[in-house]
C-alpha positions, 0 to 999 in steps of 0.5 A: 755347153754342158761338156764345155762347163764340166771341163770347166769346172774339172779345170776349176778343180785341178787349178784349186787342188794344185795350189792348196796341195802343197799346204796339205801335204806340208801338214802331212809329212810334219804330222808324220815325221813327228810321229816317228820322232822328228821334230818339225816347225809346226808354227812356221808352217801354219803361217805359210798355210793361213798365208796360201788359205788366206790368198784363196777366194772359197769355202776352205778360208770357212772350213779353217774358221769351222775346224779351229772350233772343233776341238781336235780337228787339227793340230793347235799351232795350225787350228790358232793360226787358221782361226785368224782367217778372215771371210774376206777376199779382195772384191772383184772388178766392175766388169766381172759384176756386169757379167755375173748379173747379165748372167743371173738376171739377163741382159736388162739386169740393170733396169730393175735397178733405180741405181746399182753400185757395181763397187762391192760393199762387202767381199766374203768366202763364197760371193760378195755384197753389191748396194743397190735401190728398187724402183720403188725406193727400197734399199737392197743388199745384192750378194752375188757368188763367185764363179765356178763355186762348185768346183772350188768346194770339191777340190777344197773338200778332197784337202780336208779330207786330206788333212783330217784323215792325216792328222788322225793317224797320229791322233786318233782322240777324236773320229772325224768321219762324220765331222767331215760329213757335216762340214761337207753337206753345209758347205754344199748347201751353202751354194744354193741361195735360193736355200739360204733366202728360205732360210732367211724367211724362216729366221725372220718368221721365228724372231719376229717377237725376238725383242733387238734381233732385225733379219733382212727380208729376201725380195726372190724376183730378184735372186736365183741359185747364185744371186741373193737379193735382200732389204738393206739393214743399217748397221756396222761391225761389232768389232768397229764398235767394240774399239769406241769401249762403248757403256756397259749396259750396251754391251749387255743388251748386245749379247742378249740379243746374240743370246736370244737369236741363237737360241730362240731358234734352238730351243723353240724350234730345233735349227741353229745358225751355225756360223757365229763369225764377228762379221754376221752381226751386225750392231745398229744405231739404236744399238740393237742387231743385224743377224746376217748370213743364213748359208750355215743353218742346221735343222735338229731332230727334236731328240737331239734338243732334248739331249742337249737338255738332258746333258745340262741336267746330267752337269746340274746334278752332277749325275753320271747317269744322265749323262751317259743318256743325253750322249746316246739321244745326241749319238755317240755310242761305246762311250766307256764310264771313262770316257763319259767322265772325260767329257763331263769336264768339257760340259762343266766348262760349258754348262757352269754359266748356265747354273750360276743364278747371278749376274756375271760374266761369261767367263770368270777366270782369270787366265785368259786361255783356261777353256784352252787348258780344258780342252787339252785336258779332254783331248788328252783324257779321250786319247788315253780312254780310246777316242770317241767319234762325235755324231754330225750334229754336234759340230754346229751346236759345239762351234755355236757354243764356243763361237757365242761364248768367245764373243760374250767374253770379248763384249765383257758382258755381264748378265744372269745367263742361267736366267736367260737360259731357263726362261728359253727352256721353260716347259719344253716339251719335244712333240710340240717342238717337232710341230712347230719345226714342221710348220716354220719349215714348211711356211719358209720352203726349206727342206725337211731334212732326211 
């Protein structure tokens, strides 16, 4: 049976790499005959790409999602098109859903149930979402995964690598080696559902007095490795309700509520949800949120949120100093005045709502592609200065600021973000975080990590 579901996930594998190496290998001989001055359809080929991607149940569809935050991971043309990627796959039929859940939950799956809708509600990257009702009368969410996941994350892993380490040869502004490291171990835990039901009981225990923020709760006789069964929370996209132009006011206790449920956790506890994707929230009749999805969650070192802080003191005081020890607590290290000079200008771009003791919007120029032109000016500024290589940690606390930030903008909210920001950070103090991080841990069963 073992050596029958090896070879099944090495043929799993082999099928995956065949079909997305074309794409890869693409990027890399136009990456390359650039380099040596032939001129290629960059924009032509990153549609091709987004169209093979987009046709692939998996993470790789995620992973686009992640690089086209990370600033430099990839060429533009193909980190624009491949931010468009959506985490929805066509759903599966009904038989495949028997299957899978005889699978999880054995033969007489379908008896603990009162009904079952074997029609997914939802269809993601890695599983998808089947409506159910307990005997008792609870309304539950049943996300169930795709098969042979493991063997689609290695062979999509073997292209990332790939297609970074092609793309850096041109461009080496940016080291990607741990960035890559990052990526992978969130992608493999991300399999686990029984790691992500902890993670979702350790969402629930630290913004339980977070005022408009609702996480499900997981019911774990019900879920395993691969099943992940929850309480059912009413609510539809913020895109579906964004097209009704609803009142401001809306739109501010809206991203509020993004705020604190980003940043709540952060701050008070050291853990962020690394994937502020537009279909992980979700807004309520009363208009307050749904925070759904906890495969992507990142638990900090406490030095690390206290770098965070340093850095914004280092932007606050314009002090180069400072700076350059907020770099060192996150991990960068070599980093020449140049280049912490370079990288002052991408904290500005981040931090300057946070020093603006007002009421306003998120971003208020008029261009709208002005953090687009920022990050051009960074890239540029750190190749000139010899490239920088980024600690692990900073892909998902970048990605939450750039991801949050983007959604603020699109809500046009308009709020005191500094106010909001020094009420989180108000007597932080690292040790007590670090005992409140071990004791939310440990009360939810995630892993303390290494």
């Amino acid at each position: 049976m073992a050596d029958r579901e090896e070879r099944g996930n090495l043929l799993g594998e082999a099928w995956r790499f065949a079909r997305t190496s074309g794409a890869v290998g693409g990027i890399a001989a136009r990456v390359l005959g650039e380099r040596i001055g032939i001129k290629t359809n960059r924009a032509g080929h990153a549609e091709d790409l987004k169209t093979i991607l987009g046709g692939l149940k998996g993470p790789l569809m995620k992973v686009a999602q992640f690089l086209s935050t990370v600033p430099d991971a990839l060429p533009p043309e193909y980190a624009d098109e491949l931010a468009q990627l959506q985490a929805n796959a066509p759903p599966m039929g009904a038989g495949f859903v028997r299957r899978r859940m005889q699978g999880e939950l054995g033969p007489d799956w379908q008896k603990r149930f009162a009904s079952f809708s074997q029609t997914a509600a939802a269809a993601a990257s890695l599983g998808q979402v089947h409506r159910a009702t307990l005997p008792d009368g609870r309304d539950v969410a049943c996300k169930l995964q795709y098969p042979d996941m493991a063997s689609t994350v290695d062979a999509d892993l073997r292209q990332l690598k790939l297609a970074m380490a092609v793309y850096h040869r041109m461009d080496g502004a940016i080291q990607h080696d741990d960035v890559y490291v990052e990526l992978a171990e969130r992608l493999r835990e991300e399999l686990d559902y029984t790691r992500e039901a902890a993670h979702m009981r350790l969402y629930g225990a630290v913004l339980a007095n977070t005022p408009d923020v609702h996480v499900p709760t997981p019911i774990p006789e019900l879920s395993t490795k691969r099943l992940l069964t929850m309480t059912w929370l009413e609510g539809r996209s913020l895109a579906q309700r964004l097209e009704e132009n609803p009142p401001q006011e809306e739109r501010n206790r809206i991203a509020e509520a993004l705020f604190r449920a980003w940043y709540v956790p952060f701050y008070h506890y050291g853990i962020i949800h690394g994937d502020p994707h537009l279909g992980n929230y979700q807004v309520r009749p009363d208009g307050s949120i749904n925070l759904l999805d906890f495969g992507v969650v990142r638990v900090f070192p406490p030095k690390f949120v206290r770098g965070v802080l340093e850095l914004y003191a280092a932007v606050r005081d314009d002090d180069a100093d400072k700076a350059r020890q907020a770099y060192v607590t996150w991990g960068f290290t070599n980093l020449s005045d140049a280049q912490i000079e370079v990288l002052g200008e991408w904290a500005a771009f981040l931090h300057e709502p946070l020093l603006d003791d007002r009421v306003r919007r998120i971003n208020e120029t008029d261009d709208p592609r002005f953090g687009q032109k920022v990050a051009a000016r960074v890239h540029e500024g750190l190749k000139r200065t010899g490239g920088v290589r980024p600690p692990r940690e900073f892909v998902l606390m970048d990605r939450s600021a750039v991801g949050l930030g983007s959604v603020f903008h699109r809500l046009g909210a308009e709020l005191n973000w500094s106010r909001l920001f020094r009420e989180l950070i108000e007597g932080f103090d690292e040790d007590a975080l670090a005992a409140r991080q071990a004791a939310a841990l440990a009360a939810a069963g995630v892993p303390e990590p290494a």
